[in-house]
C-alpha positions in Angstrom: 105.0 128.3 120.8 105.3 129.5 117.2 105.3 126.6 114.6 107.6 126.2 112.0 106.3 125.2 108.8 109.7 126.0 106.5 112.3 123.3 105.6 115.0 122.3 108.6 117.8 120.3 108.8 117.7 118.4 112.4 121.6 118.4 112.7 121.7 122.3 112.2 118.9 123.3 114.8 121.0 122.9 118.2 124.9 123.6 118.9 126.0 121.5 121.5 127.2 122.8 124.7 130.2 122.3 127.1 128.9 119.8 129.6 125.7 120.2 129.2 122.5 118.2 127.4 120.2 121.5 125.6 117.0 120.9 123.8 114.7 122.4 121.7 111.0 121.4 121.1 109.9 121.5 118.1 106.3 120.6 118.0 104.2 120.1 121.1 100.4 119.3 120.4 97.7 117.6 123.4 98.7 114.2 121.1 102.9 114.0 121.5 105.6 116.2 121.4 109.0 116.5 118.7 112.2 117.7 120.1 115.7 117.7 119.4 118.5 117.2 122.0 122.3 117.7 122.1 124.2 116.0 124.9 127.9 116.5 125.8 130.1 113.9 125.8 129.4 112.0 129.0 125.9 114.0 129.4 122.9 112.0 130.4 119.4 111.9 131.2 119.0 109.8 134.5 116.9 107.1 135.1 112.9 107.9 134.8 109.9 106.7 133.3 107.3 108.5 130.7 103.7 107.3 130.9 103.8 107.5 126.9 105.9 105.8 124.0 108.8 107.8 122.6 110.6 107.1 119.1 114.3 107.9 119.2 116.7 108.9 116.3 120.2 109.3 116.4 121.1 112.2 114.5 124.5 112.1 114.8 127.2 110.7 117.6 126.6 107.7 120.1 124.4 107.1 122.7 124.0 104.1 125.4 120.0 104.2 125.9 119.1 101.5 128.9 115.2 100.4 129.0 114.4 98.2 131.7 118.2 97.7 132.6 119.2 96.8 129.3 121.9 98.5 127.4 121.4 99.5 123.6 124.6 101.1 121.8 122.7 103.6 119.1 124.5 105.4 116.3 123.8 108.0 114.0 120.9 106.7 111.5 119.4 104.1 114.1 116.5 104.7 116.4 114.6 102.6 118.6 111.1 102.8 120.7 110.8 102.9 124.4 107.8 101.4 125.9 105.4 103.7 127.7 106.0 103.2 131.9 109.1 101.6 131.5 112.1 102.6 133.1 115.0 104.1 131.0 117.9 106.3 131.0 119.9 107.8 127.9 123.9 108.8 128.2 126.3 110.1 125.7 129.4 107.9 124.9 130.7 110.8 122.5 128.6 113.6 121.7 125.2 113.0 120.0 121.7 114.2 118.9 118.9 113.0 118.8 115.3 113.4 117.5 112.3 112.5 120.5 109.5 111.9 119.0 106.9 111.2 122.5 103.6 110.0 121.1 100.5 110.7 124.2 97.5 108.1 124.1 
């Protein structure tokens, strides 16, 4: 994968697509990955659980992220961290991206 060292603007570097959650990774290294999504209006990412912790942005749009069967309504500028092995899902209530920042230990 070919790094990008020049200046980006997160917002810019994914169109979103009918129906449809796309991504684009943006930095994957043995210690964590960086990668952008776009999710569709009613687009989700079902339940599941990552053995590491993530950082999520909201970039722009409104998500319902659900950690260990509790709901959190996130808007663009607000982020919140999602405990390594526990269970969560992520679904779009309008469309909305979002910066994942997965951090490996």
């Amino acid at each position: 994968m070919e790094q990008n060292t020049g200046k980006m603007n997160l917002t810019e570097l994914l169109d979103y697509q009918s129906n449809s959650v796309v991504s684009r990774v943006l930095l994957k290294k043995s210690t964590g990955t960086i990668t952008v999504f776009a999710f569709d209006e009613g687009e989700g990412l079902s339940e599941h659980t990552a053995p590491f912790d993530a950082y999520v942005q909201i970039l722009d749009g409104e998500a319902e992220i659900i950690i260990s069967s509790k709901p959190v309504i996130l808007k663009c500028g607000e982020m919140i961290i999602m405990p390594a092995n526990e269970p969560h899902s992520v679904k779009a209530i309008s469309r909305f991206k979002m910066l994942l920042v997965m951090i490996r230990s």
